[in-house]
N, C-alpha and C positions, 0 to 999 in steps of 0.2 A: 515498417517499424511501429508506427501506432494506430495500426488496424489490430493488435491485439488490445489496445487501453479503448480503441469505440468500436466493438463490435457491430456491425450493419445489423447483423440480424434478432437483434435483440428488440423488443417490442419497447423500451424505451429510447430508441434511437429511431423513431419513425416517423420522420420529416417528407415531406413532398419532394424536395430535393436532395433527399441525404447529405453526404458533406458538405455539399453547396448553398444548405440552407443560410442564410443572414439572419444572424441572431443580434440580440438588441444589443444595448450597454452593458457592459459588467455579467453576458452572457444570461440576459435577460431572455424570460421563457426555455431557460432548462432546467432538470431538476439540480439538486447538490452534487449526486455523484457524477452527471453527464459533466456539469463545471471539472470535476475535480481530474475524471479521464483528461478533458481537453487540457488540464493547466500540466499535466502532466506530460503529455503528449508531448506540449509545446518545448516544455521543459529538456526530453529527451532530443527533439531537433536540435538542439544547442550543441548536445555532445559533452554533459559538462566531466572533467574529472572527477571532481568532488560534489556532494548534492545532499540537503540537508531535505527529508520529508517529513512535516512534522504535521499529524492527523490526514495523514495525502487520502487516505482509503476510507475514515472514518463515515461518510456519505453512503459507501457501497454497500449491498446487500453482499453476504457473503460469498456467494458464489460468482460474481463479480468479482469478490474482489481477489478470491482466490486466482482469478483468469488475469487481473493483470499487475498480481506479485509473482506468476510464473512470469508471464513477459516482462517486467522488470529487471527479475533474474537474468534473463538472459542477455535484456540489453546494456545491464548494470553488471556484468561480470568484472569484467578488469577495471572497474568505479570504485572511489569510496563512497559509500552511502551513511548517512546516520541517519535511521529511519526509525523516528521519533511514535507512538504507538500504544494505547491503552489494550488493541487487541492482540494477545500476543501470538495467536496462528499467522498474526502477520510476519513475522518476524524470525517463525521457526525456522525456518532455511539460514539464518542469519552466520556468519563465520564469526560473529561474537556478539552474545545479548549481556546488556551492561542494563541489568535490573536497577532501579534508583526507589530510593526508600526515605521518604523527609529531607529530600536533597545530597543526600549522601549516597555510594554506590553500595547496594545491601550484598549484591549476587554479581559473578561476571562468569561467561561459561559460554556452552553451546547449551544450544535446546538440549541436547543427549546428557551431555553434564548435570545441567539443572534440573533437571526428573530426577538423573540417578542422588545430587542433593538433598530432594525431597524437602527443600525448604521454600520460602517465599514466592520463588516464584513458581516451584512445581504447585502450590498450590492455588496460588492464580489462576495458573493455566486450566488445573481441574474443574477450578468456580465455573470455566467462562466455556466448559462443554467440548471441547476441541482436547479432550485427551483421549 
Protein backbone atom coordinates (compact mmCIF):
# COMPACT_ATOMS: atom_id res chain seq x y z
CA UNK A 1 0.00 0.00 0.00
CA UNK A 2 2.64 2.65 0.54
CA UNK A 3 5.35 1.70 -1.74
CA UNK A 4 3.46 4.03 -4.02
CA UNK A 5 3.76 7.36 -1.47
CA UNK A 6 7.96 6.24 -1.10
CA UNK A 7 9.12 5.06 -4.14
CA UNK A 8 12.69 3.03 -3.76
CA UNK A 9 13.80 4.28 -6.84
CA UNK A 10 13.69 7.55 -6.76
CA UNK A 11 17.12 9.40 -6.20
CA UNK A 12 15.61 11.17 -3.07
CA UNK A 13 14.94 8.18 -1.32
CA UNK A 14 18.60 6.82 -1.17
CA UNK A 15 19.42 5.71 2.16
CA UNK A 16 22.12 3.03 3.00
CA UNK A 17 19.40 0.99 4.26
CA UNK A 18 16.41 1.97 2.53
CA UNK A 19 13.28 1.53 4.78
CA UNK A 20 15.40 0.47 7.43
CA UNK A 21 17.02 3.62 7.63
CA UNK A 22 16.71 5.31 11.52
CA UNK A 23 15.75 8.76 11.13
CA UNK A 24 16.12 11.27 13.90
CA UNK A 25 13.23 13.27 15.69
CA UNK A 26 10.52 14.75 14.05
CA UNK A 27 11.96 12.91 10.90
CA UNK A 28 15.04 14.70 11.09
CA UNK A 29 17.44 14.49 7.98
CA UNK A 30 14.63 14.12 5.32
CA UNK A 31 13.58 16.60 3.07
CA UNK A 32 9.66 18.11 3.39
CA UNK A 33 8.20 15.89 0.93
CA UNK A 34 10.05 12.59 2.03
CA UNK A 35 8.15 13.68 5.69
CA UNK A 36 4.99 14.25 4.00
CA UNK A 37 5.08 10.71 1.88
CA UNK A 38 5.85 9.09 5.21
CA UNK A 39 2.92 11.08 7.49
CA UNK A 40 0.83 9.95 4.81
CA UNK A 41 1.76 6.56 4.63
CA UNK A 42 1.32 6.23 8.25
CA UNK A 43 -1.84 7.69 8.00
CA UNK A 44 -3.11 5.14 5.26
CA UNK A 45 -2.11 2.12 7.72
CA UNK A 46 -4.75 3.29 10.07
CA UNK A 47 -7.45 2.56 7.39
CA UNK A 48 -9.29 5.77 8.34
CA UNK A 49 -12.89 6.35 6.95
CA UNK A 50 -12.75 9.83 6.93
CA UNK A 51 -9.36 11.98 6.42
CA UNK A 52 -8.81 15.50 6.32
CA UNK A 53 -5.36 16.44 4.02
CA UNK A 54 -4.65 19.79 4.42
CA UNK A 55 -1.30 20.92 2.15
CA UNK A 56 -0.44 16.82 2.30
CA UNK A 57 1.36 17.26 -1.25
CA UNK A 58 2.30 20.81 -1.04
CA UNK A 59 6.43 19.74 -0.47
CA UNK A 60 6.23 17.48 -3.71
CA UNK A 61 7.59 18.20 -6.95
CA UNK A 62 5.03 17.61 -9.28
CA UNK A 63 5.57 14.57 -10.66
CA UNK A 64 5.64 13.06 -7.28
CA UNK A 65 2.99 14.17 -6.55
CA UNK A 66 1.11 13.37 -9.42
CA UNK A 67 2.27 9.47 -8.34
CA UNK A 68 0.93 9.54 -5.03
CA UNK A 69 -2.75 11.33 -5.78
CA UNK A 70 -3.01 8.34 -8.26
CA UNK A 71 -2.28 6.00 -5.19
CA UNK A 72 -4.32 7.93 -2.94
CA UNK A 73 -7.09 7.33 -5.32
CA UNK A 74 -6.97 4.11 -5.30
CA UNK A 75 -6.48 3.63 -1.65
CA UNK A 76 -9.08 6.28 -0.86
CA UNK A 77 -11.88 4.98 -3.01
CA UNK A 78 -14.62 4.14 -0.74
CA UNK A 79 -13.08 7.10 1.91
CA UNK A 80 -14.27 10.39 2.65
CA UNK A 81 -11.48 12.72 1.88
CA UNK A 82 -11.44 16.62 2.31
CA UNK A 83 -8.30 17.26 0.61
CA UNK A 84 -7.65 20.73 1.58
CA UNK A 85 -5.10 22.34 -1.61
CA UNK A 86 -3.81 25.53 -3.14
CA UNK A 87 -2.78 23.31 -6.22
CA UNK A 88 -5.75 22.45 -7.98
CA UNK A 89 -4.22 19.34 -10.47
CA UNK A 90 -4.39 17.99 -7.17
CA UNK A 91 -7.69 17.69 -6.64
CA UNK A 92 -8.86 17.27 -10.36
CA UNK A 93 -9.99 13.58 -10.04
CA UNK A 94 -11.96 14.97 -7.06
CA UNK A 95 -16.16 13.62 -7.06
CA UNK A 96 -16.56 17.25 -5.78
CA UNK A 97 -14.27 20.47 -5.72
CA UNK A 98 -15.85 23.05 -3.26
CA UNK A 99 -13.73 26.22 -4.50
CA UNK A 100 -13.82 28.75 -1.15
CA UNK A 101 -13.45 32.59 -1.92
CA UNK A 102 -12.96 35.11 1.33
CA UNK A 103 -14.48 32.25 3.37
CA UNK A 104 -17.37 31.61 1.57
CA UNK A 105 -18.01 28.70 -1.09
CA UNK A 106 -17.57 30.84 -4.48
CA UNK A 107 -17.75 27.60 -6.99
CA UNK A 108 -18.99 23.72 -6.12
CA UNK A 109 -18.73 21.25 -9.22
CA UNK A 110 -16.54 18.76 -10.68
CA UNK A 111 -13.36 19.74 -12.44
CA UNK A 112 -15.47 19.12 -15.88
CA UNK A 113 -18.28 21.50 -14.55
CA UNK A 114 -15.86 24.24 -13.43
CA UNK A 115 -13.89 24.70 -16.86
CA UNK A 116 -17.25 24.34 -18.57
CA UNK A 117 -18.17 27.49 -15.81
CA UNK A 118 -15.33 29.37 -16.91
CA UNK A 119 -15.30 31.27 -13.82
CA UNK A 120 -13.07 31.37 -10.65
CA UNK A 121 -11.76 28.55 -10.60
CA UNK A 122 -11.49 27.60 -14.41
CA UNK A 123 -9.29 30.49 -14.08
CA UNK A 124 -7.01 29.44 -11.46
CA UNK A 125 -6.63 26.36 -12.83
CA UNK A 126 -5.25 28.11 -16.20
CA UNK A 127 -2.79 30.67 -13.90
CA UNK A 128 -1.37 27.59 -12.37
CA UNK A 129 -0.46 25.74 -16.15
CA UNK A 130 -2.11 22.36 -15.66
CA UNK A 131 -4.95 23.18 -18.24
Amino acid sequence: MWRGLLPPTTSSWNYPNGYGTQLGERGAGLSGGQRQRIAIARTLLQNPNLLVLDEATSALDYDTEATVCQNLQKQLRDKTVFFITHRLSTVRAADLIVLMHQGKIAELGTHEQLMALGGRYATLYAHQGDA
